[in-house]
C-alpha positions in Angstrom: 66.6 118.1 79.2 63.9 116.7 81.6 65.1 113.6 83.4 63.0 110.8 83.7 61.6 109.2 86.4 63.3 107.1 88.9 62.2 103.7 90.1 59.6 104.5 92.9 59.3 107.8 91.8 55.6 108.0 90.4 55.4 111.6 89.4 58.3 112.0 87.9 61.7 114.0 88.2 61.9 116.7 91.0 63.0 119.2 88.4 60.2 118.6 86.2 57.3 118.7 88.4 58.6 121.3 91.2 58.7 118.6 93.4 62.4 118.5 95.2 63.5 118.2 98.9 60.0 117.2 100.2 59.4 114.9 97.6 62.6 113.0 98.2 62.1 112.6 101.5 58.5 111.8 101.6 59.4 108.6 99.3 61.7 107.7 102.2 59.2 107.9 104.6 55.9 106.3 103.9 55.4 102.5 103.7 52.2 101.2 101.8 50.4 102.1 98.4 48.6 104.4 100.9 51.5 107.0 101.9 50.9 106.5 105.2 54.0 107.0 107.6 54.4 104.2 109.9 57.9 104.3 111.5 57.9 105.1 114.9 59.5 108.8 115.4 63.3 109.4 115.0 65.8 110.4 117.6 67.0 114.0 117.3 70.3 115.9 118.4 70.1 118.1 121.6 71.7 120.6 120.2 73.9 121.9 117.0 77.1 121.4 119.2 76.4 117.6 120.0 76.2 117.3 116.4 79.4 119.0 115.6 81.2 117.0 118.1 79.9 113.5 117.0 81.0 114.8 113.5 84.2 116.1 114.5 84.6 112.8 116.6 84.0 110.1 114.0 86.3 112.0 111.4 89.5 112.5 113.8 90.5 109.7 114.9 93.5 107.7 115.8 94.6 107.9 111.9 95.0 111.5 112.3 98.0 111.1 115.1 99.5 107.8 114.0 99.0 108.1 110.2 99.1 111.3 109.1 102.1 112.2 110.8 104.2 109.2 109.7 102.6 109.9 105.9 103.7 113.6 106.2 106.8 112.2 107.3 107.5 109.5 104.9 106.2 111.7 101.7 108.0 115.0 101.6 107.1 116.7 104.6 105.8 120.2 104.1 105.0 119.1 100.2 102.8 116.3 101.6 100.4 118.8 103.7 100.2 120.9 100.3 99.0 118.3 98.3 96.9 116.9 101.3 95.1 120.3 101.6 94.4 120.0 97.4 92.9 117.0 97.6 91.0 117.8 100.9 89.6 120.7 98.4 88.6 119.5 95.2 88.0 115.4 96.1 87.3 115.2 100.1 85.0 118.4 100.9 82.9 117.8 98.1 82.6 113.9 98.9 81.6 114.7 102.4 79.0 117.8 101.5 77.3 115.3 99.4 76.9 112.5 102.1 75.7 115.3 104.5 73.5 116.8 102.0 72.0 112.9 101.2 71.7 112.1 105.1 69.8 115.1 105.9 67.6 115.7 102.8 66.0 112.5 103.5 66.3 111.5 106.9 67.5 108.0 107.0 70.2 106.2 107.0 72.7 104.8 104.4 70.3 101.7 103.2 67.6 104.2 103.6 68.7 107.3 101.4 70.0 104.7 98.4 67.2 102.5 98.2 65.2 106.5 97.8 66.6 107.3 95.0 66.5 104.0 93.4 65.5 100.9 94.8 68.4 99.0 93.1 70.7 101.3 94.6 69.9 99.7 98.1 73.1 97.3 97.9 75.3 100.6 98.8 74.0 100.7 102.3 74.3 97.6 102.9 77.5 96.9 101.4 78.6 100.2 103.9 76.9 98.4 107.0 79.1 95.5 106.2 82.7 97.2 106.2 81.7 99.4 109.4 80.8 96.3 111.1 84.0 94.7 110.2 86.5 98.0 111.2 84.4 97.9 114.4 85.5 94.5 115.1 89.2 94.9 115.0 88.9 98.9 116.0 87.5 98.0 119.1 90.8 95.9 120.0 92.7 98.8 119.5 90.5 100.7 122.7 91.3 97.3 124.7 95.0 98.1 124.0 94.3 101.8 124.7 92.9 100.7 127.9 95.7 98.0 129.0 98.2 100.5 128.4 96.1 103.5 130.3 95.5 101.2 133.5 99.9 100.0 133.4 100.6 104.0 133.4 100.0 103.8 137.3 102.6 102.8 138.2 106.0 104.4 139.0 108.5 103.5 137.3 106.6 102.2 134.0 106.6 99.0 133.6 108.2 99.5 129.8 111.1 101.6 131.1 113.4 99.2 131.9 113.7 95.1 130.8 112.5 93.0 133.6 114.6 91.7 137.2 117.6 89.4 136.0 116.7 85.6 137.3 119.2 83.7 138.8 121.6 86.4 137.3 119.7 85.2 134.2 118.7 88.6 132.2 115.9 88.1 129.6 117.1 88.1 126.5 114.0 88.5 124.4 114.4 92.2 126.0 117.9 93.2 126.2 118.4 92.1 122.1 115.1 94.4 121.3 114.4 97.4 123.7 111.9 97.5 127.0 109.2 98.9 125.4 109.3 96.8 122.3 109.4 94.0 125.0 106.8 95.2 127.1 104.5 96.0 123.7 104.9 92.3 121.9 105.5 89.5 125.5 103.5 91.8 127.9 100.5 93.2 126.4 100.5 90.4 123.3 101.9 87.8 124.5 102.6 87.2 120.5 103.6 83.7 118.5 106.0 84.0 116.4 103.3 83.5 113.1 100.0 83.9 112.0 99.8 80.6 112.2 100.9 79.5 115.2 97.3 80.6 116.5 98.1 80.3 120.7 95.4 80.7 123.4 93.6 83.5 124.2 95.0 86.5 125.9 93.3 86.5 128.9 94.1 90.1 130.3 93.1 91.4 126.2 90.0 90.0 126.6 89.2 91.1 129.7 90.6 94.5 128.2 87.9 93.7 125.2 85.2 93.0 127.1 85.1 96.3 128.8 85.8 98.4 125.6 83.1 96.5 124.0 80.8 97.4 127.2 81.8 100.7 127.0 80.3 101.4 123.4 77.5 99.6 124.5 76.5 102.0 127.4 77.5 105.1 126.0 75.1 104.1 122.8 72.0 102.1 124.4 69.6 104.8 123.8 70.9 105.9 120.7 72.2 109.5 119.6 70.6 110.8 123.2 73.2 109.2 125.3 76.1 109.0 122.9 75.8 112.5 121.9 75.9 113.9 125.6 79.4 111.2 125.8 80.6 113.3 122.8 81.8 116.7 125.0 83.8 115.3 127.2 85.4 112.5 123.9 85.6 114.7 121.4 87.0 117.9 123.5 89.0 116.1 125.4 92.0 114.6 122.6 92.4 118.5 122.1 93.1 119.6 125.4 95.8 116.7 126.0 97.3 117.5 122.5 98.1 121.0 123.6 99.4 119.7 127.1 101.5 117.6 125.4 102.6 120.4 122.4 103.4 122.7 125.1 105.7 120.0 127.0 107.1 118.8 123.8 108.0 122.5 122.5 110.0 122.7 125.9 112.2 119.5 125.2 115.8 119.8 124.0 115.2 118.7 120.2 111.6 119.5 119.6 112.7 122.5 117.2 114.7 120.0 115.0 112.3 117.3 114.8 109.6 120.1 113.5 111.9 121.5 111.1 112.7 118.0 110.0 109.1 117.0 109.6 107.8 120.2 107.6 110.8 120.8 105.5 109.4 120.6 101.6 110.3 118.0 99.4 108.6 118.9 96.2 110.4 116.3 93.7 108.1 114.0 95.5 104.9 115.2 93.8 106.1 113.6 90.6 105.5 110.2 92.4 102.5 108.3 92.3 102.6 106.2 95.2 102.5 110.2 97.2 99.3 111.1 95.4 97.5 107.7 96.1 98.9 107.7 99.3 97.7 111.9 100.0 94.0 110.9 98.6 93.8 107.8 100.9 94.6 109.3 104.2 91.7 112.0 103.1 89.4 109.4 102.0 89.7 107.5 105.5 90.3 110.8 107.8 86.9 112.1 106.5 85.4 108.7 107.3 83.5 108.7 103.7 81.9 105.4 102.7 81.0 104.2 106.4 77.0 105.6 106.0 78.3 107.1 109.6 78.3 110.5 107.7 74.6 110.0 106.5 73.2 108.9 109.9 74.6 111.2 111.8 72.6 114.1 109.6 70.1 112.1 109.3 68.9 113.5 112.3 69.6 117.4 111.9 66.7 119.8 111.5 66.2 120.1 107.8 67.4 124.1 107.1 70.3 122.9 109.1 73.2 124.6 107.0 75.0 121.4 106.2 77.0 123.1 103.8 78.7 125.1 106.2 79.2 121.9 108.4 81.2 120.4 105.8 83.8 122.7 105.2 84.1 123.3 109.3 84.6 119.5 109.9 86.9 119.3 107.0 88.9 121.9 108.1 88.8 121.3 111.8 90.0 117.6 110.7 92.7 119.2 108.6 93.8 121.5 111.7 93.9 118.3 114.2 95.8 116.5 111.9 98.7 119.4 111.6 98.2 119.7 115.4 99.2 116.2 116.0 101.8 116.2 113.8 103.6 119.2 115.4 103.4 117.0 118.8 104.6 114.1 117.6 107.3 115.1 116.1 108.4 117.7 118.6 108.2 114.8 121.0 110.5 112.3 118.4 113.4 115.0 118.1 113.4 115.3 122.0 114.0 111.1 121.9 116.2 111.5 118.7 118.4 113.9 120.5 118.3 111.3 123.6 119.6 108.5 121.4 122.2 110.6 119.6 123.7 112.0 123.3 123.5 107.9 124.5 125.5 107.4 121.3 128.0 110.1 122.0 128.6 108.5 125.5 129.2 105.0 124.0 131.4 106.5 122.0 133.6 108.0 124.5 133.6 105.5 125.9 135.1 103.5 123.5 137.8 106.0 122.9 138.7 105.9 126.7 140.0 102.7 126.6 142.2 103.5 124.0 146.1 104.0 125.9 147.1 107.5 126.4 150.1 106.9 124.2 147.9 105.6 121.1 146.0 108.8 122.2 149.0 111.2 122.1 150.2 109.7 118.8 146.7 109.6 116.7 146.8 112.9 115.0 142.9 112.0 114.3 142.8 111.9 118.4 139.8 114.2 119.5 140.9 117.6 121.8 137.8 117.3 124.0 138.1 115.9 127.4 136.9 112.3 126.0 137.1 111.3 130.0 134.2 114.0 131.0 131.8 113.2 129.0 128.9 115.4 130.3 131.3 118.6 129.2 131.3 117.0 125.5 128.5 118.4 123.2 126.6 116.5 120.5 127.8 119.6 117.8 131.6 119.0 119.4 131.2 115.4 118.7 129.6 115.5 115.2 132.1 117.9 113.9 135.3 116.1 115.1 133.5 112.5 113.6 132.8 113.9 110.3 136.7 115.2 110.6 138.7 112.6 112.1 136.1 109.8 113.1 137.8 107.8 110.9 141.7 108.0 111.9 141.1 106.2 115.4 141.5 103.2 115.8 138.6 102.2 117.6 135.1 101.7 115.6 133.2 105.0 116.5 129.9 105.9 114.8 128.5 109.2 113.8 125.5 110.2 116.1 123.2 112.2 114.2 119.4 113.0 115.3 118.4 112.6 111.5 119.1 109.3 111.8 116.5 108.0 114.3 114.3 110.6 112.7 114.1 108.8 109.3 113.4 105.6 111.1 109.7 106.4 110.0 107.0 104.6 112.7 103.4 104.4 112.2 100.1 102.9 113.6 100.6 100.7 117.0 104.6 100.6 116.3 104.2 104.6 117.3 101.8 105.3 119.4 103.0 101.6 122.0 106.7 101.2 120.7 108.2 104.6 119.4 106.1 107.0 121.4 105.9 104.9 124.6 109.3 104.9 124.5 110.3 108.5 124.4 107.3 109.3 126.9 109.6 107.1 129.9 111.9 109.5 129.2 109.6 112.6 130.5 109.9 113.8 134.0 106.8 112.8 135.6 106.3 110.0 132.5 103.4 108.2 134.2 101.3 110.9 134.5 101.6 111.6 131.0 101.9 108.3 129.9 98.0 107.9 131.5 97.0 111.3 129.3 98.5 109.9 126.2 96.4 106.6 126.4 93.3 108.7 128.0 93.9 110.6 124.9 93.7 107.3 122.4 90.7 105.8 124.4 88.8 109.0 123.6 89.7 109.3 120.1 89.0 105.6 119.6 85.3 105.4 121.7 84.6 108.7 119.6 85.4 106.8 116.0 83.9 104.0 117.4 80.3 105.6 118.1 79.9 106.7 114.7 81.3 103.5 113.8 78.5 101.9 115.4 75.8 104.4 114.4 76.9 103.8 110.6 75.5 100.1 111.2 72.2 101.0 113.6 70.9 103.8 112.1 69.9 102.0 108.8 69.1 99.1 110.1 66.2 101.0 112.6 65.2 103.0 109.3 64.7 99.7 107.0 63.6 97.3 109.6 60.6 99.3 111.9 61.0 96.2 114.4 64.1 97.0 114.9 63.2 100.5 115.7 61.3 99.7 118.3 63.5 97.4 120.3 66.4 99.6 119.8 67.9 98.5 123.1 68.1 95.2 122.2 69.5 95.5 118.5 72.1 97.5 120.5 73.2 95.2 123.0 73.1 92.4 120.7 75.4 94.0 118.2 78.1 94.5 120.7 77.6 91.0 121.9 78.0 89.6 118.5 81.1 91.8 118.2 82.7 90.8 121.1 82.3 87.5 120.0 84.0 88.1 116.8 86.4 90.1 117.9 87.6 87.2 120.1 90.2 86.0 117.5 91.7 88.8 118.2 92.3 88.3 121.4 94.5 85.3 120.8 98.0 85.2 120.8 98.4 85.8 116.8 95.6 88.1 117.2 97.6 91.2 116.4 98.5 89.7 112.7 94.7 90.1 111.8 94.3 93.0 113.5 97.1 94.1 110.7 95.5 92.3 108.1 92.1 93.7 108.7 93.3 97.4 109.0 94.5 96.4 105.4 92.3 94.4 103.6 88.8 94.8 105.0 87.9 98.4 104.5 90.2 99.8 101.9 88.8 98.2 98.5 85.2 98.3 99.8 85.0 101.6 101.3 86.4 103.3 97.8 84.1 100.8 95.4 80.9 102.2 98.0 81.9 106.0 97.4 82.3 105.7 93.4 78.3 104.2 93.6 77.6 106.7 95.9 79.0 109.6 93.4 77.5 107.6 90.1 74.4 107.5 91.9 73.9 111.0 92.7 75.8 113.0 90.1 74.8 110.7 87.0 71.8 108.7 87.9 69.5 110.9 90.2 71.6 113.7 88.6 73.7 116.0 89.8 71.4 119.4 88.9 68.2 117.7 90.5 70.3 117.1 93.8 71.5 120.9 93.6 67.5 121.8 93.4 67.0 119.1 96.5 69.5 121.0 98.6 68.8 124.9 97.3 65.0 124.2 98.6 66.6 122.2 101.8 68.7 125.5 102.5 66.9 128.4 100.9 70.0 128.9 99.1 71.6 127.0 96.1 75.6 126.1 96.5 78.3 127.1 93.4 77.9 125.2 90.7 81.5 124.0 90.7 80.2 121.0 92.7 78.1 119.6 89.8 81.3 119.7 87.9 83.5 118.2 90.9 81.0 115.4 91.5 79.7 114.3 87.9 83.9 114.3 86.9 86.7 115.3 88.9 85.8 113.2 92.1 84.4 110.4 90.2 87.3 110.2 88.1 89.3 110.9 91.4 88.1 107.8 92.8 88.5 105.6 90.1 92.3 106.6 89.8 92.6 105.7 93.2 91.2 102.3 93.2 93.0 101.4 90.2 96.0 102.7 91.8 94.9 100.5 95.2 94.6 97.0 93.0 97.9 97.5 91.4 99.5 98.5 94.9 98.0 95.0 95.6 98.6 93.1 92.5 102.1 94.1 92.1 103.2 93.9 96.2 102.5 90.6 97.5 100.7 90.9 100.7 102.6 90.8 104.0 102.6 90.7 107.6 105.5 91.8 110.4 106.2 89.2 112.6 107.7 88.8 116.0 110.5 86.4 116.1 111.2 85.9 119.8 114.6 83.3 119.0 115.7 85.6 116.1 115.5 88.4 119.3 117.5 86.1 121.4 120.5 85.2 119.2 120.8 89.0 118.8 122.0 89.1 122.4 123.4 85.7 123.2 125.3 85.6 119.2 124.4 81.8 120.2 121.8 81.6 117.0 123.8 80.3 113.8 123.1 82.8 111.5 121.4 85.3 113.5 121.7 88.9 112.3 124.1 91.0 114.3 124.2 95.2 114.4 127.3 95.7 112.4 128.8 98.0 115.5 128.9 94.9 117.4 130.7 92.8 114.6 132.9 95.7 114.1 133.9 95.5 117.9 134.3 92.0 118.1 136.6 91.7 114.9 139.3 94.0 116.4 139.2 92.0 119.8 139.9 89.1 118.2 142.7 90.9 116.2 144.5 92.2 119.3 145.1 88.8 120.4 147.3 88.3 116.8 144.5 85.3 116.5 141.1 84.7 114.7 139.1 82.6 117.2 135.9 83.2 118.3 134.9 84.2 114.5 133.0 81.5 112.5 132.8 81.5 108.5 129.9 79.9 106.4 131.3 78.4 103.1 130.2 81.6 101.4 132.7 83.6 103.3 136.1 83.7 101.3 138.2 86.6 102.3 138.6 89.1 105.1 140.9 92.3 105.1 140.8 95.3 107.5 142.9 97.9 108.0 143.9 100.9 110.8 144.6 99.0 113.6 147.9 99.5 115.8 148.3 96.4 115.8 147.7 95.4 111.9 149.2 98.5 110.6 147.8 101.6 109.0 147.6 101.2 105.7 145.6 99.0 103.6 147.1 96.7 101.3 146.9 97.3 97.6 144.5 94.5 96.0 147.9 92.7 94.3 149.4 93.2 97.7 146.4 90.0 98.6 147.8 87.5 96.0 151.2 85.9 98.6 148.5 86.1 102.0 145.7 84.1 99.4 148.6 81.8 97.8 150.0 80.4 101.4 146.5 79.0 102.4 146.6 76.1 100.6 144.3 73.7 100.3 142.3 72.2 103.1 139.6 72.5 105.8 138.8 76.3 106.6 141.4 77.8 108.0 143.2 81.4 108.4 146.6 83.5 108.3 148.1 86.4 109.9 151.2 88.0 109.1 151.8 85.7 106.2 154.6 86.7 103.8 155.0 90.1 105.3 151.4 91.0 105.0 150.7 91.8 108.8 147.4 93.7 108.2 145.9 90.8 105.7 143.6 87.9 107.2 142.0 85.8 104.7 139.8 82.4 105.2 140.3 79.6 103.0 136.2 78.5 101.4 134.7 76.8 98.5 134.2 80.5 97.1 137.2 82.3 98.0 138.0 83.9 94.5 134.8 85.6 94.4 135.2 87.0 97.8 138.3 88.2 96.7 137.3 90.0 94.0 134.9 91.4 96.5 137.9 92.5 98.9 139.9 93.9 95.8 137.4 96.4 94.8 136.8 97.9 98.4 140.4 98.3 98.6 140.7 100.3 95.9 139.8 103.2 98.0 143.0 104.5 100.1 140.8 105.8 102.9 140.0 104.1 106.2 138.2 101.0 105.5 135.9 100.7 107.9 133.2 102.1 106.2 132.8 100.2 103.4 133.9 97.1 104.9 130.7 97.1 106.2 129.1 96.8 102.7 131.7 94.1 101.9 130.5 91.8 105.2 127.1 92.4 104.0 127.9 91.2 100.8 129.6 87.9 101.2 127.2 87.0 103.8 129.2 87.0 107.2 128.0 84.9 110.2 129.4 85.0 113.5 128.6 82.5 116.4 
């Protein structure tokens, strides 16, 4: 069936009238009744490799070392890159072939190629301009972090090694009750309020850091794809080189084997979750950069028999590869800090155990046979296997140090790459040389983004507006000026909670609502078989017909899953932000906060202190708090009383202020704590003891549950 014409379309439908690729794109470029062609004439790339690389570069980005791998991570490992490579397949290549196609059939940008093939399409260009401009904004703060970081790695030691000099034998408490780099990444480089709205001054070392990211862009693209294109080999090639570096280092470090196995081990139960799927298609809709119009523009300006068909399926892949590549690195490097932690918490351990006497030593039959006293000749394995043995049979609150534990703790975006990363980077010999490749390695990956970023918003512009085209210099400078501006707010103190909020909420709706235009309009209102002629007389060669299938149902309906799955994310999970809480930080140290959350290893410790003594002080109830029983201490006996055995230590309380008892009526291993609510703390305490075993494990889950407070 003959399709009919489109709106600006005089002559009717490019099937119909043999009129296909140089039809389309004379429509796009004449101006007046007259057909004459008055735009000025259009950059071009130096070569195929420049354009490669400014591909390449846009599409890898930092989501491919801080998402992707934390994704992989948090959905099933090995089962998540399966389904990631699926969707890359039948959803992502075909997106991306299309945009290429578009871009360099007609040679214009985003507002140009929509408002081609129908007038009334031209909102989708815009509407992309708009959403690159505003992920420019906030992506540009992440290069000024980049570059903070970058120019702190000269220095030996880091700076976020170690918590600052003690003042007046005063340490800083807002660093010893976090970590130093969690310190160093929220006071030294944010300087951040404790809410979004508690808005602060400006930062003045981030803006200084803004102002030369922000300068940056604008030299590397003030004479359009002829400067920024010749900056592409050394950003684009560069990320790679450093990744290996670093994948050769990190393959060397004690626990790099078991944090790769970790990561790629397959989960496969988890494909039978939603949230995976939606969360697999995402990371390929934003790792292929589809919806920016930085796609179009860029082949906007390839050489029409450019292959762009080929192109698609080597970027895709190539993005694919980096994003496996990155993943093996940061994982290799997270089991060499894993293993690091677990060995820090074997030491605390013996340590711990030393101090018990050498006759409570002798007569423990749970007492460890290593040399507990020499604890570099003690293993992690030696360790492991005598907790999950006898850990619990000492009298002394040890923990069980396993790698898998830090390993689930799951980190992502800046909380990886300056917190979690950082961190285990101090730990390298030599750490500031590669701290200063790591964050060389970010800058690159973030200018890279952030060109085709930028192109996304001036190539369309020069194509509608021929002014514009001509004073290209100035539209340039002016658009970085303008986004400096902007970007300002985020350069205040609660700046980093709408940098959050932005990564969020500014480009995720938008971006997918642009691509399911961008699919109606070419697979169902230019039609998909006319765009198949477009490109077989663009290439000399027509591509499978699977595509008309993919794009006129399969992506379309791909797309529309995935924003309905996006607005009920939304609908149903009230939107949040982290915050840093610098008192909350404090009392974790100090225990001066009321009502400050402690580590339950600490409150363990400090229980059997107390307890020594024969006395309770030092512990502080809240009205909530009715009843606490323990058991395996030499001092309060061995065995834990029997939940009737309760009733004569609960009875000789009385009435009265808050008060407590030990050894009452025989009971020597019972305390209890008078309260408003005792008898439903009690019941709480009579169900844990209903187990015979050693009770510090679940008396955890009981202290959690009748809301214990210690100051």
């Amino acid at each position: 069936m003959e399709k009919s014409a489109l709106p600006g379309d005089e002559n009717g439908g490019a099937v119909a009238n043999g009129r296909s690729e140089t039809q389309i794109s004379d429509v796009a470029g004449r101006d007046g009744p007259e057909g004459v062609a008055v735009e000025p004439a259009r950059d071009a790339w130096g070569s195929k490799i420049q354009y490669l690389l400014a591909q390449v570069g846009f599409s890898v980005g930092l989501g491919n070392v801080w998402r992707f791998p934390y994704l992989c991570h948090l959905n099933g490992g090995g089962a998540f890159v399966l389904l990631y490579v699926l969707l890359l397949v039948v959803v992502g290549i075909p997106l991306f072939f299309l945009e290429l196609a578009a871009g360099q059939c007609i040679q214009q940008g985003s507002i140009g190629v929509w408002k081609t093939i129908s007038p009334k399409l031209v909102g989708i260009g815009y509407s992309s301009c708009v959403v690159c401009f505003f992920v420019a904004l906030y992506y540009n703060v992440i290069i000024a972090w980049s570059l903070f970081y970058l120019g702190s790695s000269f220095q030996y030691p880091l700076p976020w090694e170690e918590c600052p000099e003690p003042v007046n034998n005063q340490t800083v408490k807002e660093c010893t009750g976090s970590s130093p780099t969690t310190y160093f990444w929220f006071r030294k480089t944010l300087d951040i309020t404790d809410s979004i709205d508690e808005t602060g001054q400006l930062n003045p070392i981030m803006t200084g850091c803004l102002l030369a990211a922000w300068a940056i862009v604008c030299l590397a693209m003030i004479k359009g794809i002829k400067s920024s294109g010749k900056v592409m080999y050394f950003s684009s090639i560069f990320p790679y080189v450093v990744l290996l570096c670093f994948l050769i280092r990190g393959l060397l470090l004690d626990g790099a084997a078991e944090g790769i196995i970790y990561m790629f081990y397959p989960k496969l139960e988890l494909w039978g979750n939603v949230q995976v799927w939606r969360q697999a298609a995402t990371q390929v809709f934003f790792a292929l950069g589809l919806g920016f119009g930085s796609i179009i523009a860029y082949s906007s300006y390839n050489p029409r028999r450019n292959n762009c068909h080929r192109d698609a399926l080597m970027v895709s892949f190539i993005n694919f590869f980096t994003s496996v590549f990155a993943t093996l690195v940061v994982f290799a490097v997270l089991g060499f800090r894993a293993k690091n932690i677990a060995k820090e918490c074997v030491l605390s351990n013996l340590k711990l155990l030393s101090q018990l006497s050498d006759v409570e030593l002798e007569q423990n039959p749970f007492s460890p046979q290593f040399n507990i006293f020499e604890p570099s000749s003690v293993s992690l394995e030696e360790y492991r296997e005598w907790f999950l043995r006898n850990g619990s049979g000492v009298p002394v609150n040890v923990t069980d140090c396993n790698p898998e534990d830090e390993m689930k703790k799951g980190a992502e975006g800046t909380g990886l790459a300056f917190i979690t990363f950082t961190q285990a980077m101090s730990l390298f010999p030599a750490s500031p040389f590669w701290s200063a490749l790591f964050f060389l390695m970010l800058l690159n990956l973030g200018l890279s983004t952030m060109f085709g970023t930028m192109q996304g918003i001036l190539t369309p512009l020069m194509d509608n507006f021929k002014s514009l085209m001509r004073h290209k210099t100035i539209l340039t400078v002016g658009s970085c000026t303008v986004g400096f501006l902007i970007g300002l707010m985020f350069t205040q103190r609660c700046g980093n909670y709408f940098v959050t909020m932005f990564d969020d909420y500014s480009a995720t709706l938008p971006l997918i609502i642009v691509v399911i235009f961008e699919t109606l309009s070419v697979a169902w209102i230019y039609g998909a078989d006319r765009f198949l002629d477009d490109i077989e007389n663009m290439l000399q060669w027509r591509p499978p017909a699977v595509y008309r299938i993919i794009w006129k149902y399969i992506s379309l309906l791909a797309m529309v899953g995935l924003l309905g799955a996006s607005l009920l994310q939304m609908l149903f999970k009230r939107p949040t932000y982290v915050a840093w809480n610098r008192e909350e930080v404090r009392a974790q140290f100090s225990g001066a906060e009321r009502g400050s959350p402690k580590p339950l290893a600490r409150i363990h410790s400090k229980l059997l202190l107390n307890l020594k003594g024969g006395t309770v002080a030092g512990l502080g109830f809240e009205s909530r708090l009715g009843c606490l029983a323990m058991d395996r201490h030499p001092v309060l006996g061995t065995t834990p009383p029997s939940p009737s055995g309760l009733a004569p230590c609960v009875a000789g309380l009385g009435s009265g202020s808050p008060r407590s008892l030990l050894g009452t009526s025989g009971f020597s291993h019972c305390v209890c704590v008078k309260s408003a609510f005792f008898i439903v703390c009690l019941s709480s305490c009579e169900k844990k003891f209903v187990n015979p075993l050693g009770c510090s494990g679940f008396m955890f889950e009981w202290l959690l549950k009748c809301d214990l407070t210690f100051f």
